[in-house]
GUKOL-716773 format. One line per 5 residues: number of its first residue (from 1); their letters; for each residue x, y, z of C-alpha. Coordinates in Angstrom, 3 decimals, decimal comma, padded with zeros to 6 digits. Example, Ala and Ser with C-alpha at 12.3 -4.5 7.8 and 13.67 -1.06 7.14 Angstrom:
2
1	as	012,300:-004,500:007,800 ~ 013,670:-001,060:007,140
END
This chain:
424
1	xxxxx	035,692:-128,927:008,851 ~ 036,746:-125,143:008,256 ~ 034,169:-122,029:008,055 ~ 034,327:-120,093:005,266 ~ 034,561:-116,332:006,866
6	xxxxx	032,513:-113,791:004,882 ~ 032,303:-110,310:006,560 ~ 030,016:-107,556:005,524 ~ 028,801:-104,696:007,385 ~ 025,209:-103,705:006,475
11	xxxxx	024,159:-100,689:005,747 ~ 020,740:-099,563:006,674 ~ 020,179:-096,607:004,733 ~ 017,121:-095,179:007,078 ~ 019,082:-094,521:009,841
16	xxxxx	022,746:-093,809:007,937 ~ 024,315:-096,461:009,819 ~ 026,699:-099,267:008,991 ~ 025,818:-103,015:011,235 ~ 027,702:-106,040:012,342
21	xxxxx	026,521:-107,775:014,864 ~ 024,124:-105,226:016,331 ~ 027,234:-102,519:016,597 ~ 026,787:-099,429:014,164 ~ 030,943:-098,963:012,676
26	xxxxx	031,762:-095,596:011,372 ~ 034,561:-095,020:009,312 ~ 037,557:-093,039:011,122 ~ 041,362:-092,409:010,149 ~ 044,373:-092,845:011,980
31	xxxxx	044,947:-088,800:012,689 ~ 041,386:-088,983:014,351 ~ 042,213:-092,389:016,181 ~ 045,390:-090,804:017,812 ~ 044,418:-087,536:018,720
36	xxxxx	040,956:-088,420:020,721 ~ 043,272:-091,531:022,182 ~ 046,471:-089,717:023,016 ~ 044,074:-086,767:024,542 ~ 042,576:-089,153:026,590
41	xxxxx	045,882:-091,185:027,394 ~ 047,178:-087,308:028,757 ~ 045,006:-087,940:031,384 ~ 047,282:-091,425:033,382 ~ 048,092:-088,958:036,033
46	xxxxx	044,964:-087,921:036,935 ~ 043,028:-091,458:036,839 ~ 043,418:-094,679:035,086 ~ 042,145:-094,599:031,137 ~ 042,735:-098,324:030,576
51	xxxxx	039,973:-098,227:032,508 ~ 037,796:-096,287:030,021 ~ 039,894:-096,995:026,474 ~ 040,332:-100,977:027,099 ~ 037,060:-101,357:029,466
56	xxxxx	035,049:-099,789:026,973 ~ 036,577:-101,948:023,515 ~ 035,938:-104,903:026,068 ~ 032,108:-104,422:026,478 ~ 031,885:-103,634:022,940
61	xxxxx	034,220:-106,657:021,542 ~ 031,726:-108,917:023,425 ~ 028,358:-107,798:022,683 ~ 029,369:-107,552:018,999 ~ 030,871:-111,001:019,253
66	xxxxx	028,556:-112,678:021,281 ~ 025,557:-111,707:018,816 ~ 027,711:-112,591:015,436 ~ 028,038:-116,094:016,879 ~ 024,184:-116,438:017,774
71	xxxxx	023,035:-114,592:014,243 ~ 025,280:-117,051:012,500 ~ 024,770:-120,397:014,910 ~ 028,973:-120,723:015,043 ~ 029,593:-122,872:018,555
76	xxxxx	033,002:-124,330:018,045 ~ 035,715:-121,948:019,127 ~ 037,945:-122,711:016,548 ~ 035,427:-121,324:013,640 ~ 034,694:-118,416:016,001
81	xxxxx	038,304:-117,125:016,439 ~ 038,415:-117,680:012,505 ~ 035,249:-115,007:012,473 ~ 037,049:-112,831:014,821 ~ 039,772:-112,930:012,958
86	xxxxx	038,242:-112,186:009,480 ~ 036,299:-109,137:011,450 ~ 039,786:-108,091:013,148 ~ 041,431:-107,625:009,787 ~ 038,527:-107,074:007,707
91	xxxxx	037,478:-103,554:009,834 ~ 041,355:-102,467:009,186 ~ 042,892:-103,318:012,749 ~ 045,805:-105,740:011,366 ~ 046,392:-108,712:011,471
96	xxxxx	045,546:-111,751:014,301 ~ 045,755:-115,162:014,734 ~ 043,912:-116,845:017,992 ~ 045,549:-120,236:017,893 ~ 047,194:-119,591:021,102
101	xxxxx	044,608:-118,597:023,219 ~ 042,502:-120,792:025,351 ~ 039,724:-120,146:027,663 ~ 042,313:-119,322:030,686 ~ 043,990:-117,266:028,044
106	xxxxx	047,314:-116,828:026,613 ~ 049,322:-115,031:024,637 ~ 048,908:-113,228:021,530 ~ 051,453:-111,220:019,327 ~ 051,194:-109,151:015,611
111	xxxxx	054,019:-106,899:013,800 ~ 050,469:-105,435:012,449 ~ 048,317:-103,607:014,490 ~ 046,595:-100,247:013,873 ~ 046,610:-097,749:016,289
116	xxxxx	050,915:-099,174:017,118 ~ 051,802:-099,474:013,314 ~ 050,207:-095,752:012,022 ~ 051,448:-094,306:015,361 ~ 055,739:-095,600:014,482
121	xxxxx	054,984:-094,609:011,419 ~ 053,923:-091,005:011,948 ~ 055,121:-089,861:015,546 ~ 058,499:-090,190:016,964 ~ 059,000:-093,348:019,675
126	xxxxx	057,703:-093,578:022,717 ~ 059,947:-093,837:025,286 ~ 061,190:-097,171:027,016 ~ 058,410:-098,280:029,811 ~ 056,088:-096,102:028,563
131	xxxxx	052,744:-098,237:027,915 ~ 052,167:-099,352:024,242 ~ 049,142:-097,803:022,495 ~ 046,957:-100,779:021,441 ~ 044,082:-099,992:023,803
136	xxxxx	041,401:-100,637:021,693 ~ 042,434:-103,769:020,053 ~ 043,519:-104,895:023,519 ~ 040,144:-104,574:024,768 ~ 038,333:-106,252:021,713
141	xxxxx	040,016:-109,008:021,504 ~ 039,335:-109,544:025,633 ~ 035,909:-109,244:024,786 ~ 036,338:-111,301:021,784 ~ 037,709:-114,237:024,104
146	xxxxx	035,249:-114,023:026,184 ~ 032,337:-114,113:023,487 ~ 034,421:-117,152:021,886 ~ 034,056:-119,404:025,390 ~ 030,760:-118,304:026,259
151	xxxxx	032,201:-116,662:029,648 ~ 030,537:-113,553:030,900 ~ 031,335:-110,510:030,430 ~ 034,363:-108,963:032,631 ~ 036,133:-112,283:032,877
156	xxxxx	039,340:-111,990:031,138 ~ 041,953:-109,542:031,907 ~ 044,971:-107,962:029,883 ~ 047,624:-106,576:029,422 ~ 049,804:-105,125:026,499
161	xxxxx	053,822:-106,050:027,107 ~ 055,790:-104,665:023,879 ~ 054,500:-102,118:020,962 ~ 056,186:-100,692:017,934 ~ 056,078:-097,694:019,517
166	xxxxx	058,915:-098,841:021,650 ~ 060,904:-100,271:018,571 ~ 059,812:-103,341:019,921 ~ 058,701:-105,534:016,728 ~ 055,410:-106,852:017,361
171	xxxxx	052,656:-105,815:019,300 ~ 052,314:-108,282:022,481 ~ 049,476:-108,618:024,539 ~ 048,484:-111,561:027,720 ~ 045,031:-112,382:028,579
176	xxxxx	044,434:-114,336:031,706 ~ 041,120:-115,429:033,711 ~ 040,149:-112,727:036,762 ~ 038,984:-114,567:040,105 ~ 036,882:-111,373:040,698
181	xxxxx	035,195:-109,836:037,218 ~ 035,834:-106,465:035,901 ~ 032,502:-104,223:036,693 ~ 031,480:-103,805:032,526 ~ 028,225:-103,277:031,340
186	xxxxx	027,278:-104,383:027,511 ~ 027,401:-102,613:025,089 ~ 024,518:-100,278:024,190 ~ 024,052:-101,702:020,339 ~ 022,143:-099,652:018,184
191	xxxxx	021,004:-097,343:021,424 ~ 018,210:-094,994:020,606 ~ 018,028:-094,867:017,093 ~ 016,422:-092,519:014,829 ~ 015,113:-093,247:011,068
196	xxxxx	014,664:-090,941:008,047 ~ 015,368:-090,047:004,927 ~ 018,725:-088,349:003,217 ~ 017,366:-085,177:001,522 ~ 017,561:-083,843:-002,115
201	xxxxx	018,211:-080,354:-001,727 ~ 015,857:-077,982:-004,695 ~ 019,164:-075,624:-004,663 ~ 021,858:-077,943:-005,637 ~ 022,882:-080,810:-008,373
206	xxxxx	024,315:-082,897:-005,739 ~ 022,682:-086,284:-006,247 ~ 022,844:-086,742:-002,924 ~ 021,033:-090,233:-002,908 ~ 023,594:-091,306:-005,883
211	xxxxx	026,627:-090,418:-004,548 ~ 025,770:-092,085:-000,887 ~ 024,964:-094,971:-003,106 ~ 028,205:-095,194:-004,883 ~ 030,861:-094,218:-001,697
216	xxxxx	028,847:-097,733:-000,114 ~ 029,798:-099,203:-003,450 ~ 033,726:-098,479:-002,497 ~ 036,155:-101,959:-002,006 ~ 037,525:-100,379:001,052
221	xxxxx	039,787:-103,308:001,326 ~ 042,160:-103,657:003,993 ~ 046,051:-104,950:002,515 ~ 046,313:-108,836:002,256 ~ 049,400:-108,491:004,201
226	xxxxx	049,451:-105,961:006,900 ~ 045,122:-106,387:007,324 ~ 045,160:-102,100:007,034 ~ 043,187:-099,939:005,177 ~ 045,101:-096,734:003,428
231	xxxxx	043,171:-094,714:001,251 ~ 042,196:-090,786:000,274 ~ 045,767:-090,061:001,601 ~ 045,082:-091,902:005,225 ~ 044,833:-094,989:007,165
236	xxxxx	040,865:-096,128:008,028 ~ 039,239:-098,067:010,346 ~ 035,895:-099,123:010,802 ~ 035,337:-098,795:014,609 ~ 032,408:-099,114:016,483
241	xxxxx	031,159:-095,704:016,640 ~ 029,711:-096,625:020,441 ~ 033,716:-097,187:021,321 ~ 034,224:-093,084:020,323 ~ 030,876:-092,028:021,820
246	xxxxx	031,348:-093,731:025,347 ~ 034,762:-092,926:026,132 ~ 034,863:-089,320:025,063 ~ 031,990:-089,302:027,725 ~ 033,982:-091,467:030,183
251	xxxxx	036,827:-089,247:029,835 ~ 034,810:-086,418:031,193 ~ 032,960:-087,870:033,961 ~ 036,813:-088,858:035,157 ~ 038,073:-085,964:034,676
256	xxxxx	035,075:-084,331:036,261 ~ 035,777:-087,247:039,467 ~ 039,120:-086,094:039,484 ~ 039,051:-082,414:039,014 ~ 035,807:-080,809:039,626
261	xxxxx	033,292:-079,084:037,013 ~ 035,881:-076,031:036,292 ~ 037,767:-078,822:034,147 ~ 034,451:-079,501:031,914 ~ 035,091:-076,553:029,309
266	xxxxx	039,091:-077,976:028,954 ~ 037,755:-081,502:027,780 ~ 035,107:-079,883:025,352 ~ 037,931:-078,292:023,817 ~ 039,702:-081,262:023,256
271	xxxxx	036,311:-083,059:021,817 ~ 035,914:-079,933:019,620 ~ 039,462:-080,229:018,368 ~ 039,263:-084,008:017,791 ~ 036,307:-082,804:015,072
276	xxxxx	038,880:-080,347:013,744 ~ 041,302:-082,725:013,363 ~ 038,589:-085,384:011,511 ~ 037,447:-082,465:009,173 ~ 040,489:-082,050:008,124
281	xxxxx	042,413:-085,353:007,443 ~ 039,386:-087,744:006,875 ~ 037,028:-085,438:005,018 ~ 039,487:-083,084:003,462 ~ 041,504:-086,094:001,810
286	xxxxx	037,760:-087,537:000,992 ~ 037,318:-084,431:-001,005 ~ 040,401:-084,217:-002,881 ~ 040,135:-087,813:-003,558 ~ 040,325:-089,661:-007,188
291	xxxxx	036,914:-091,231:-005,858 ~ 035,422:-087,661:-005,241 ~ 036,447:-086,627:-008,542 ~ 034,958:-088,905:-010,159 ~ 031,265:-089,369:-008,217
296	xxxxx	031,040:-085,821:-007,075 ~ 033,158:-083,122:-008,893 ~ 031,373:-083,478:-012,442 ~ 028,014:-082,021:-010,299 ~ 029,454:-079,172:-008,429
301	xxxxx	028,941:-075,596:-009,581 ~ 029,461:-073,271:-006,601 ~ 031,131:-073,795:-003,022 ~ 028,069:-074,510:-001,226 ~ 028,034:-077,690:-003,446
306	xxxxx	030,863:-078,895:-001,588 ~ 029,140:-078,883:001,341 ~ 026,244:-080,709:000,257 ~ 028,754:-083,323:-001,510 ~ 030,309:-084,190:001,725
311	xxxxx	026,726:-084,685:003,544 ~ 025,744:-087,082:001,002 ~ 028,979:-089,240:001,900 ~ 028,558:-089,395:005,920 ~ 025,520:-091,940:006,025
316	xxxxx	028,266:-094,104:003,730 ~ 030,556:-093,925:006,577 ~ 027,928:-094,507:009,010 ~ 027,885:-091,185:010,757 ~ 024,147:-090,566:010,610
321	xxxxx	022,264:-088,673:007,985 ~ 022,683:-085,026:007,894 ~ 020,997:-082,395:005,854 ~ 021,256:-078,430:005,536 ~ 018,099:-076,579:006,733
326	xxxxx	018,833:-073,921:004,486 ~ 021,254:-072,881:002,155 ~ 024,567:-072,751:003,017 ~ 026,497:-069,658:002,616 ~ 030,561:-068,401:004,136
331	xxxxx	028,501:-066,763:006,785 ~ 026,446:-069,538:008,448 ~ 025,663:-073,235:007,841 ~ 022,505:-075,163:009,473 ~ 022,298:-078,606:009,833
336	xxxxx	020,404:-081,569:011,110 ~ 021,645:-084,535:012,313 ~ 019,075:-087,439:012,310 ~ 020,844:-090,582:014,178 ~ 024,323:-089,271:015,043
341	xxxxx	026,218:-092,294:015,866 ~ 027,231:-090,239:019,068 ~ 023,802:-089,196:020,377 ~ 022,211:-091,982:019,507 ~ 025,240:-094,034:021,903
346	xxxxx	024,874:-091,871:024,882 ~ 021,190:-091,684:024,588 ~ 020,617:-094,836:025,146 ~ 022,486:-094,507:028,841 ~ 020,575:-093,636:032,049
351	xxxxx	020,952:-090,015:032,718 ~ 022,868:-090,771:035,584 ~ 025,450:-092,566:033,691 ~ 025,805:-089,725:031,392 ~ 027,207:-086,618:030,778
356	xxxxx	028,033:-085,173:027,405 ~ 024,440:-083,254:026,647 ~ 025,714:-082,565:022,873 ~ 028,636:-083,660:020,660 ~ 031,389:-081,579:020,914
361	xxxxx	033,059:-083,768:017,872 ~ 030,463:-082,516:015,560 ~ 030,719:-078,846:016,621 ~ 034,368:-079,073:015,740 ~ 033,701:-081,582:012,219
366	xxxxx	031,007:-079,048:011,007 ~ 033,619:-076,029:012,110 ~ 036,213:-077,914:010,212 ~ 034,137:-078,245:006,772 ~ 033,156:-074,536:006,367
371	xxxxx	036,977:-073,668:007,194 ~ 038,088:-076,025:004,339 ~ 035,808:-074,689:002,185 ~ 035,777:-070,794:002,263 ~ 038,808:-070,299:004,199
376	xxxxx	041,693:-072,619:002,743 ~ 039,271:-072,806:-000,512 ~ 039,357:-076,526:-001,425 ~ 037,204:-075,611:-004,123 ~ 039,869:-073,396:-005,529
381	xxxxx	043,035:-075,958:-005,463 ~ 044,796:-078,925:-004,560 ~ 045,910:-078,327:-000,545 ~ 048,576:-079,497:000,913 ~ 047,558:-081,155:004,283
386	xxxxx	050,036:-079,625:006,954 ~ 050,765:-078,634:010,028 ~ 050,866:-074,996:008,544 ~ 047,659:-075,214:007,265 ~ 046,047:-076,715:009,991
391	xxxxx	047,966:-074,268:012,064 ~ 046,299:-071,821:009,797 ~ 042,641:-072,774:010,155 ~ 042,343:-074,085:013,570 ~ 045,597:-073,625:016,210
396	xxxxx	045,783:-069,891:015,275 ~ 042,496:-068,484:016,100 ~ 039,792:-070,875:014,746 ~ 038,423:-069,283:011,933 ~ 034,676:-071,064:012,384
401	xxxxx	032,696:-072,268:015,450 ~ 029,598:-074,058:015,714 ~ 026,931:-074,312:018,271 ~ 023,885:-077,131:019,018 ~ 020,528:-075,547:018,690
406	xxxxx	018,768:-078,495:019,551 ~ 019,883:-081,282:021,148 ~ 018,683:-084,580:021,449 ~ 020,568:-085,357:024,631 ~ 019,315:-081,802:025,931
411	xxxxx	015,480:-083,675:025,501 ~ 014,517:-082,237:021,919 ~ 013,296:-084,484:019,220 ~ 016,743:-083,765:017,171 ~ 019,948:-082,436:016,737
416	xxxxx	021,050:-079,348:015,142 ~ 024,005:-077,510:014,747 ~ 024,571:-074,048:013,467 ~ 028,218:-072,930:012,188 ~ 029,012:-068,867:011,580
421	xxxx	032,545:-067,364:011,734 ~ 034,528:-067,250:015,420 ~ 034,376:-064,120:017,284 ~ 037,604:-062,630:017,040
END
């Protein structure tokens, strides 16, 4: 007897968030995915980030697992690796098949995989004995494995032996059974959530409930073939937004082992630039989009309305709901962010186990927008997304920063961030 695999996520409009099995996925691109990753990856020489990039997927892969099974009362591991499966390609990952794997493990091999396929197809190769860059799958589908046998958490170890990067032609990766388990701790779910309401500006014709409604409404369908997801000009993913949250902040407590607290302003940077990098290839291709043109365009009438266009599309995504607390202008932007998939992750840690007290992603996202908007002009023309204009707007003197004002992580009931033009 087969199962019948139906995946949704579900989006809970009050908090802006997108749910399967009790993780909160936000939408991401494969620019995004690399940069924060190969950042990250930088770091081999100082400590060891497969302990943070395929640790953390592994926590996540089996809390998110474990609970799908229980909400849908699945026991036999065959129909569970066929719900892994459907989630695997169904979030944009690629393409899987468990039939090999057992509960001692196995072997398991795809010519599709995300963060491998996107990465041949838009860097150069990686050279020979260089470690493939399939982290995150890597870890999920450990956790997954363990979540399929019922074994705890920490059991299963891997490893990833060929990548495209390499020219090799699949992705390979070995799981085996560990005599002493990995020290993981699950995954924090929907960690301290907040709840509210996305905000009809008086100033503006943005419908801002409408157009949340109909970017939800969006078949963002992965390819039959390859299990990806390519659309407004970029690869997506759906990734549990906990995976981004936890290892940016893992990453810095490392690097803060490893180094000392005069490295703490260098991995900032790097956190700011990742939300630089996001602005401009996920939101900028969102907003010269067919999509945008048709739910958005017909109700803008100045710049600003840009701004509140793309607001209205990040609870859709699952980012949180944000909202301006006054009207925008090219000289400062304030905003509130009620349930930021990244505060509301590390919130839910012990202080101790912490230690971003903001997100520096958002700084650089919010940053990003207002530079897309009144310094390359989106409103103006089509762009051309390239390294000269990103040069332009961010690697040659960024042209906005941003600041949080309040920060939940900082102990204030919410988080807001206020963008005005960098000091030259």
């Amino acid at each position: 007897m087969s199962t019948k695999v139906n995946i949704a996520l579900e989006p809970k409009l009050d908090k802006g968030t997108l749910v399967l099995g009790g993780e909160p996925h936000v939408v991401h691109c494969h620019y995004y995915n690399h940069f924060l990753q190969t950042s990250i990856e930088d770091a081999a020489g100082t400590y060891d980030v497969e302990e943070v990039l395929v640790w953390t997927a592994q926590e996540i892969g089996h809390s998110l697992f474990k609970s799908v099974f229980h909400e849908r009362k699945v026991e036999d591991p065959q129909e569970r690796k066929a719900i892994v499966e459907a989630v695997f390609t169904q979030c944009g990952y690629g393409k899987v098949s468990l039939n090999s794997l057992s509960s001692e493990g196995g072997e398991l091999s795809t010519p599709y995989e995300h963060y491998a396929y996107t990465y041949s197809a838009t860097f150069p190769p990686r050279p020979k004995g260089q470690r493939g860059v399939a982290y995150f799958s890597q870890g999920y589908l450990a956790g997954a494995l363990e979540a399929i046998y019922d074994l705890p958490l920490g059991s299963i170890g891997s490893k990833q032996t060929a990548c495209l990067t390499q020219g090799d032609p699949e992705v390979r990766w070995q799981f085996y059974r560990l005599e002493q388990p990995l020290p993981l701790t699950p995954s924090v779910g929907e960690g301290t959530f907040q709840t509210g309401d996305l905000l009809q500006p008086p100033n503006t014709r943005i419908p801002m409930a409408q157009i949340r409604d109909a970017v939800l409404g969006l078949p963002l369908l992965p390819d039959p073939e390859t299990g990806l997801i390519e659309a407004f000009g970029v690869v997506l993913t759906l990734i549990p937004g906990n995976y981004y949250a936890l290892i940016s902040d893992r990453h810095l407590q490392r690097m803060i082992q490893a180094l000392g607290e005069e490295i703490v302003p260098v991995v900032l940077d790097m956190l700011i630039e990742s939300g630089h990098v996001c602005a401009f290839n996920t939101l900028g291709g969102i907003m010269q989009s067919a999509e945008w043109d048709a739910v958005v365009r017909p109700y803008i009438d100045t710049p600003e309305d840009w701004l509140h266009g793309i607001l209205a599309v990040l609870p859709a995504i699952g980012w949180g709901i944000v909202g301006c607390l006054d009207q925008p202008s090219s000289r400062e932007w304030s905003v509130c962010l009620t349930n930021w998939y990244e505060t509301t992750a590390i919130a839910a840690l012990p202080t101790s186990q912490r230690r971003l007290d903001h997100s520096p992603f958002a700084r650089g996202l919010f940053a990003g927008i207002m530079a897309l908007v009144y310094e390359a002009h989106i409103y103006e023309r089509r762009l051309t997304f390239d390294g000269h204009l990103y040069r332009r707007l961010f690697g040659e003197g960024r042209v906005y920063e941003s600041v949080f004002t309040e920060s939940r992580l900082q102990g204030h009931l919410r988080d807001s961030v206020y963008v005005s033009p960098a000091r030259s």
